[in-house]
C-alpha positions as CSV (number, residue, x, y, z in Angstrom):
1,X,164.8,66.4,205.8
2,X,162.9,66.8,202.5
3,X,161.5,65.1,199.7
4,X,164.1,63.5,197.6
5,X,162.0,63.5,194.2
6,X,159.7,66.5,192.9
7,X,158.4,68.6,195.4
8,X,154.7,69.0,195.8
9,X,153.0,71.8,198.4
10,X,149.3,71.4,198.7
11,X,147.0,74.1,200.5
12,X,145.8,72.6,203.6
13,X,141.9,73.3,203.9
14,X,138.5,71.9,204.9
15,X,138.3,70.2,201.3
16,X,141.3,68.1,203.0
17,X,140.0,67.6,206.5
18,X,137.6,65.2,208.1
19,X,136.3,65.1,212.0
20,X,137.1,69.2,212.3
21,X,134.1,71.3,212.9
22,X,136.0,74.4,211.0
23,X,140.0,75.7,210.4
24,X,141.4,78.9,212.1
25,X,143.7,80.7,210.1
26,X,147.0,81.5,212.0
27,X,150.1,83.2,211.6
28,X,152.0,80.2,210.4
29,X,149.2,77.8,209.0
30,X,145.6,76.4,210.2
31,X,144.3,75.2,213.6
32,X,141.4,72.6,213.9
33,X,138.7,73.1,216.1
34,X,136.1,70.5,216.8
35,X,133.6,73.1,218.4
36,X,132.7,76.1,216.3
37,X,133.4,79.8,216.6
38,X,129.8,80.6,217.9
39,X,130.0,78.0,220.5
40,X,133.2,79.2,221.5
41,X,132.3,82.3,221.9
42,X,129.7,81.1,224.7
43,X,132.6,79.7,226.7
44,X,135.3,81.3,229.4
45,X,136.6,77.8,230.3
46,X,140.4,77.6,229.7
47,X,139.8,73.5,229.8
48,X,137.1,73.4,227.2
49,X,139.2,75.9,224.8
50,X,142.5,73.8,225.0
51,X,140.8,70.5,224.4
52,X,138.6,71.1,221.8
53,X,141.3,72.7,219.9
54,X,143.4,69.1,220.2
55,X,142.4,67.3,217.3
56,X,140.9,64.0,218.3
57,X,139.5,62.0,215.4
58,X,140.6,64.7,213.3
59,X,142.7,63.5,210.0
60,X,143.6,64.7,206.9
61,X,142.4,62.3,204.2
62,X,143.5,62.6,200.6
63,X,143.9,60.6,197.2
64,X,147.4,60.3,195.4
65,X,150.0,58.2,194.1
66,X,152.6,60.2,196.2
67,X,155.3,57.7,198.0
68,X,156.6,60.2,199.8
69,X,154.5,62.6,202.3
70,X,156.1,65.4,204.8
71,X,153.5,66.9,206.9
72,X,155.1,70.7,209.5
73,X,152.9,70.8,212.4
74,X,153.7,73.0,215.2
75,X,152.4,71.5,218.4
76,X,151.1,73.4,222.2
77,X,151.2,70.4,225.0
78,X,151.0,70.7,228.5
79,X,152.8,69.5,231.5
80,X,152.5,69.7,235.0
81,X,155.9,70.3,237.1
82,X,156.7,67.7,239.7
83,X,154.9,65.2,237.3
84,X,156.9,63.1,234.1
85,X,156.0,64.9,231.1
86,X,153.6,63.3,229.3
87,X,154.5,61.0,226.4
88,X,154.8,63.0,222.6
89,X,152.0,63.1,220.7
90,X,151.8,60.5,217.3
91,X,150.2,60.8,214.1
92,X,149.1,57.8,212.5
93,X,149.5,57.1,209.4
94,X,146.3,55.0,207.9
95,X,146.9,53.4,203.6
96,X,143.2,52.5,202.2
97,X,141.6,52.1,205.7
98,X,144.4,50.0,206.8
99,X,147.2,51.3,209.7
100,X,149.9,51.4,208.3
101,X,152.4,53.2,210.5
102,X,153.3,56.4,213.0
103,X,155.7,58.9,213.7
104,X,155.8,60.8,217.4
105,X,155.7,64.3,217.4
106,X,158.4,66.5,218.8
107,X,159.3,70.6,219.4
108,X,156.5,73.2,219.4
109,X,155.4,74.6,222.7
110,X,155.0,73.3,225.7
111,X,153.4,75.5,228.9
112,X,154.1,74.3,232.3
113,X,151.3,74.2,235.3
114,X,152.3,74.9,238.8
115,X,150.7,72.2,240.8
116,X,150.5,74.3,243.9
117,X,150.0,77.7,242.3
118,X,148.1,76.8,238.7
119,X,150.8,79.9,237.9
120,X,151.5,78.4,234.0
121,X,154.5,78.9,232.0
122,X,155.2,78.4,228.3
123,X,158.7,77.5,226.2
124,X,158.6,77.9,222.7
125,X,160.3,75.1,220.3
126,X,160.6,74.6,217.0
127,X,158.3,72.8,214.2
128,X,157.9,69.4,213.4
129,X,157.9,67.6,210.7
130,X,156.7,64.3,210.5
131,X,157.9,62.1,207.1
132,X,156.3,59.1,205.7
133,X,158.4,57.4,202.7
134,X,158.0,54.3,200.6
135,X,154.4,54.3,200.3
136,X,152.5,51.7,198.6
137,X,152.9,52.5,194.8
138,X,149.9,53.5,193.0
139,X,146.7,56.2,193.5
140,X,145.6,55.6,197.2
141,X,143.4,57.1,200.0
142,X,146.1,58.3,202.8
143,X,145.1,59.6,206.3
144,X,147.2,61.3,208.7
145,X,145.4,61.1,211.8
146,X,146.2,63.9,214.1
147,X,147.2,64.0,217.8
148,X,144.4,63.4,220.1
149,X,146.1,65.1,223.4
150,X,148.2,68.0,221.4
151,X,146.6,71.5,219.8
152,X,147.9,71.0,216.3
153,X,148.7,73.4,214.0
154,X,149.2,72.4,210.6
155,X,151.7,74.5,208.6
156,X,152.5,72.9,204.9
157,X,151.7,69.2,203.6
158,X,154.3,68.1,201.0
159,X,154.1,65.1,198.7
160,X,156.0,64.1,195.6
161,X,153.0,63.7,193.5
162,X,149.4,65.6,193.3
163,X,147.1,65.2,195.5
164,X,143.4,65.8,195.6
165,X,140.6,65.7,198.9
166,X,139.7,62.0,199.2
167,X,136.1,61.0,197.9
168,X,133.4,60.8,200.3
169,X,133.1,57.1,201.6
170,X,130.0,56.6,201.8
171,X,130.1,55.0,205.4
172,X,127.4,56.4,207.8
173,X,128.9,59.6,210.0
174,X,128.9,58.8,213.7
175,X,129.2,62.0,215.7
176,X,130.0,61.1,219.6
177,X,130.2,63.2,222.3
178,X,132.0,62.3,225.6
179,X,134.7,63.3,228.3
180,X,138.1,62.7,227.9
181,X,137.7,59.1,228.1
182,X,136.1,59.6,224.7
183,X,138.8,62.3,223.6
184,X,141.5,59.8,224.1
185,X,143.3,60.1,227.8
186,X,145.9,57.0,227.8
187,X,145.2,55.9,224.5
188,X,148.8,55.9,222.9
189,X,147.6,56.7,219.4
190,X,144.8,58.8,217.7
191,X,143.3,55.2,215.8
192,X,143.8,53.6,219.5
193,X,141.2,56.1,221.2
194,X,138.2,53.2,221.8
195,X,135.9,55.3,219.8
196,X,138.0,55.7,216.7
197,X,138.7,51.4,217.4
198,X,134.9,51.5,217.3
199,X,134.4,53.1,214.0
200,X,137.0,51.7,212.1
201,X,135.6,48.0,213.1
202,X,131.8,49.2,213.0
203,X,132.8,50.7,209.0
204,X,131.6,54.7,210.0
205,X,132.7,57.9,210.1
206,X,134.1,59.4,213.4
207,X,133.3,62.8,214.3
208,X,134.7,62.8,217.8
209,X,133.6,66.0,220.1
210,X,134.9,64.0,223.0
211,X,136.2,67.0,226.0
212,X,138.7,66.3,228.3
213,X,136.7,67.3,231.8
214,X,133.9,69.1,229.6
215,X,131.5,67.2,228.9
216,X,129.3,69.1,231.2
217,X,125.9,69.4,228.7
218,X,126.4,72.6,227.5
219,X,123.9,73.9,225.6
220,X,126.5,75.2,223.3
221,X,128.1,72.0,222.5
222,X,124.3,70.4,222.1
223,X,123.7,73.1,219.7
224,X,127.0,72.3,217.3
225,X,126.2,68.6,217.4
226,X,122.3,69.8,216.4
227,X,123.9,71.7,213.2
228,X,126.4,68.6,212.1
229,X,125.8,66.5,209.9
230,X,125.0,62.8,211.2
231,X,124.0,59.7,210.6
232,X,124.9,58.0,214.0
233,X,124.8,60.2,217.0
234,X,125.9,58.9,221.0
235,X,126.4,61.0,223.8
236,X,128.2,59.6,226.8
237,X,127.3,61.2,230.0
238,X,128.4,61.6,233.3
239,X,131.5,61.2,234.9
240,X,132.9,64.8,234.7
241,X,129.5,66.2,235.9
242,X,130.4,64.0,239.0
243,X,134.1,65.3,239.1
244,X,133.5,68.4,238.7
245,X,130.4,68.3,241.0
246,X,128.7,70.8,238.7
247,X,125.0,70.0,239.5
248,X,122.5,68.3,241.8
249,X,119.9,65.8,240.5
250,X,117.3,68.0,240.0
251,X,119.0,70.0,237.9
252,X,120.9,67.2,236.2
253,X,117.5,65.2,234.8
254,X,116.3,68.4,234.1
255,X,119.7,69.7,231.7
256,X,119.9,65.8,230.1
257,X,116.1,66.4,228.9
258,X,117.2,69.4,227.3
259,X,120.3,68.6,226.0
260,X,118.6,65.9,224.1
261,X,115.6,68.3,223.2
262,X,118.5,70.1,221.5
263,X,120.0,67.3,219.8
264,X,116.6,66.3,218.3
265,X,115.8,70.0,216.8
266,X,118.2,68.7,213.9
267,X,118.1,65.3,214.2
268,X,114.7,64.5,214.9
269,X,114.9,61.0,213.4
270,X,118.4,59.6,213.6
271,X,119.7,57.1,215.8
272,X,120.4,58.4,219.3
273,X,122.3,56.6,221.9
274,X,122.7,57.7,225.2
275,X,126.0,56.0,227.2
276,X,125.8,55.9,230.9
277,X,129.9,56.0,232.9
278,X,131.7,53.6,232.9
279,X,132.9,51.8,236.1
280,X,135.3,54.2,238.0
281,X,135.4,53.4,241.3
282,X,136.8,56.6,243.2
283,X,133.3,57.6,242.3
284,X,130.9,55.0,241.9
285,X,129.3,55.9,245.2
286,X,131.0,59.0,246.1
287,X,130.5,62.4,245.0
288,X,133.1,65.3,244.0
289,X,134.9,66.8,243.1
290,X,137.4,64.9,242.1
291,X,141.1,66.2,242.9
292,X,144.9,65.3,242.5
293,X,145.8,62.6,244.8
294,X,149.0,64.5,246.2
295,X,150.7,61.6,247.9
296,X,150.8,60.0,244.6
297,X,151.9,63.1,243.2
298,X,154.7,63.2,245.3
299,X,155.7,60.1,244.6
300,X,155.9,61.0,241.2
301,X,152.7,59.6,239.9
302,X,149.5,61.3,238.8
303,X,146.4,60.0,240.3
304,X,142.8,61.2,241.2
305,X,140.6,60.7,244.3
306,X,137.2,61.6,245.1
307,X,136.9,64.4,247.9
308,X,133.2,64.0,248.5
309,X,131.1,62.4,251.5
310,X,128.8,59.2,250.6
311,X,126.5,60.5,253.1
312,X,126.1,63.9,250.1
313,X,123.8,61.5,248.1
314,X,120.9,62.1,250.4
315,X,120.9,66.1,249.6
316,X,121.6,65.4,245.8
317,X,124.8,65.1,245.2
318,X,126.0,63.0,241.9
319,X,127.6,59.8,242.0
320,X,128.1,57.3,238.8
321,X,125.4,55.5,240.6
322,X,123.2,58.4,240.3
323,X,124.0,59.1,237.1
324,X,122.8,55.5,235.8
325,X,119.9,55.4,237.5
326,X,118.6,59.0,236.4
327,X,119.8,58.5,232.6
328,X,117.9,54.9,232.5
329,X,114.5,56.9,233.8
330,X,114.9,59.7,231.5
331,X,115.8,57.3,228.2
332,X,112.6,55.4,229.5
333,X,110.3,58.0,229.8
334,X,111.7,59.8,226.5
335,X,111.5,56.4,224.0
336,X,108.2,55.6,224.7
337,X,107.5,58.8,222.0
338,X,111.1,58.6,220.4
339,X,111.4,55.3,218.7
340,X,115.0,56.4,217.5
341,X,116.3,56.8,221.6
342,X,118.2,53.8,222.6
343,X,120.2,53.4,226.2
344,X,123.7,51.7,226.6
345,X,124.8,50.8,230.1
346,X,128.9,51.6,230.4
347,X,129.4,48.9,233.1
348,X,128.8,46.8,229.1
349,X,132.0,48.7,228.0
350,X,134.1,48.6,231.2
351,X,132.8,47.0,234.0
352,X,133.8,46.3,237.8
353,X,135.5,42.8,236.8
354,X,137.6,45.0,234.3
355,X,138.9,47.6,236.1
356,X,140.3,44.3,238.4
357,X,141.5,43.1,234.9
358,X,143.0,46.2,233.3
359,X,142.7,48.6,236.4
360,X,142.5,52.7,235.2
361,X,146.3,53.7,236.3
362,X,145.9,57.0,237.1
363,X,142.3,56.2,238.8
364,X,140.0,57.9,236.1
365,X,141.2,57.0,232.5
366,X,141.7,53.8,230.8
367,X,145.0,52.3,229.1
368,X,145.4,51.5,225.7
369,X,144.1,47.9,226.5
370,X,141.1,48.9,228.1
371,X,140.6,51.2,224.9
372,X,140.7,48.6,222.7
373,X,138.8,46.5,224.9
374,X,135.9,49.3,224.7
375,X,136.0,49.9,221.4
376,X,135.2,46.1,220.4
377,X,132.7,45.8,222.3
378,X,131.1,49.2,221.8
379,X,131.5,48.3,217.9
380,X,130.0,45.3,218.7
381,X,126.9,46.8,221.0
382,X,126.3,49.4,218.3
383,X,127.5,48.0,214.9
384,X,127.2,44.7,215.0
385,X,124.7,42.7,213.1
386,X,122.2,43.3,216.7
387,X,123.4,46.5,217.7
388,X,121.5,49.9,218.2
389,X,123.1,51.2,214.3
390,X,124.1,48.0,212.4
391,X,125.7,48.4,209.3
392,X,127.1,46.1,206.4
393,X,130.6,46.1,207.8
């Protein structure tokens, strides 16, 4: 399928992204990273290299008159055998700060984990190309925001008119950190993920680094969000440092004070918002790790459950509980010389009457409801006219 009228191929580069940290040249095109090279260098964790390389938050943003728009991407997903494969990824289409449509992805690669083995295997497919037509007539800020849940690469954009990079808004830049819970897991569209909900009602600029099951206060990752530019900072901690029952709590009080420390060598004066979990009650009050639930897994369902012992808390181990309670002292104890340190609860974003309400169906993530249930009232919490960063939205 192609353009019917002139044809139009613009370079794709930084000038035309927003939300990417930098652009990795590849054989075929360019891949988006949200972390850059020097912190990925610091890393040997397969998870924390395929996630941060799936562009959540990330969009390209220009200015034409173009009615017509054909974006190639080539796509890398994974599956899990035993397990329905996961819904295609979608990019969304978003006319003068307005959605305005979306188109699902298809082809590229897909790898294949062995559940029993973690053995992975990989299929090639072909590229994609996603195609927008009858666009609103007239010169216009389009965004194509990006698969949150997909490593994108991004191989030719195509319009029938020029383009050029679209002008800075103006909005403040909110740069978030989280799990995958912040990267997106459930959400059924990149302007669906709660935080991107939040930003588009709260009038900023979302620079997501939320990592699926890596959010684990790396000092590498507090480094990159140290070097960013930002107006608006948050950092949600907590659940994957239970699941993946990576630290005690000495150690963990210990790694938040210095992830922050980090944080403020660059930003010594912005706004600073530290998000406890939300509720999740495999492990409210009981430790990791986490793990598959099998029986659900054979029944063709994935779910997670909590392998720990309550009894674990005694000799340190993290639950959510913990987690609230040790983030509340530190945020204390830190804000009484950093007037710029605020403290959100989760159970204010997704609380034990919600998960009733719109219960987590795989146990750990929330659904697109529960997304956009979050990111109203995080938008609201933060943004709003009382919030921690109010704005003229």
């Amino acid at each position: 399928m192609t353009i019917e009228n002139r044809t139009i191929t613009a370079p794709i580069d930084m000038s035309l992204i927003r939300g990417a940290q930098e652009l990795e040249r590849t054989k075929r095109g360019v891949l988006p990273h949200r972390l850059p090279a020097s912190a990925r260098a610091q890393s040997n964790d397969p998870q924390l290299l395929m996630v941060e390389a799936q562009p959540s938050g990330v969009r390209i943003a220009v200015r034409t008159s173009a009615t017509e728009l054909e974006l190639d991407t080539l796509r890398t997903r994974t599956t899990y055998s035993g397990l329905p494969p996961r819904p295609d990824g979608v990019i969304d289409l978003v006319v003068d700060g307005r959605v305005a449509g979306c188109a699902a992805t298809s082809g590229g690669n897909t790898v294949t984990i062995e559940m029993a083995t973690g053995a992975a295997e990989q299929v090639q497919g072909p590229v994609c190309t996603t195609r927008f037509a009858d666009l609103p007539e007239g010169v216009k800020t389009i965004e194509l925001w990006l698969p949150h849940n997909e490593t994108t690469e991004l191989l030719e954009l195509r319009t029938n008119a020029p383009i050029e990079p679209a002008p800075a808004s103006g909005r403040p830049v909110w740069l978030h950190h989280g799990s995958s819970i912040s990267q997106g897991s459930n959400a059924t569209r990149p302007t669906g993920i709660w935080a991107a909900i939040a930003a588009r009602l709260g009038g900023v600029e979302l620079v997501n680094r939320g990592f699926g099951g890596s959010a684990l206060l790396d000092q590498f990752t507090a480094r990159a969000m140290r070097d960013a530019p930002a107006d608006l900072i948050s950092v949600k901690i907590g659940i994957n440092l239970v699941n993946a029952d990576l630290m005690r709590r000495r150690a963990f009080g210990s790694a938040v004070h210095g992830y922050l420390d980090t944080i403020r060598d660059g930003h010594p004066d912005t706004p600073l918002l530290v998000v406890s979990p939300i509720y999740c009650g495999i492990h409210e009050d009981t430790p990791g790790p986490g793990a598959f639930d099998l029986e659900a897994i054979a029944a063709g369902q994935l779910r997670f459950r909590a392998t720990g012992d309550p009894a674990e808390r005694a000799a340190g181990k993290l639950t959510l509980g913990v987690i609230r309670e040790e983030l509340d002292r530190v945020v204390r104890q830190r804000a009484v010389d950093d007037p710029n340190l605020y403290w959100l609860d989760g159970l204010q974003l997704y609380g034990e009457q919600d998960a009733a309400d719109l219960p987590l169906p795989d146990a750990l993530h929330p659904d697109a409801a529960a997304h956009q249930l979050m990111g109203e009232r995080f938008a609201r919490l933060a943004f709003g006219p009382e919030g921690f960063f109010p704005t003229s939205a």
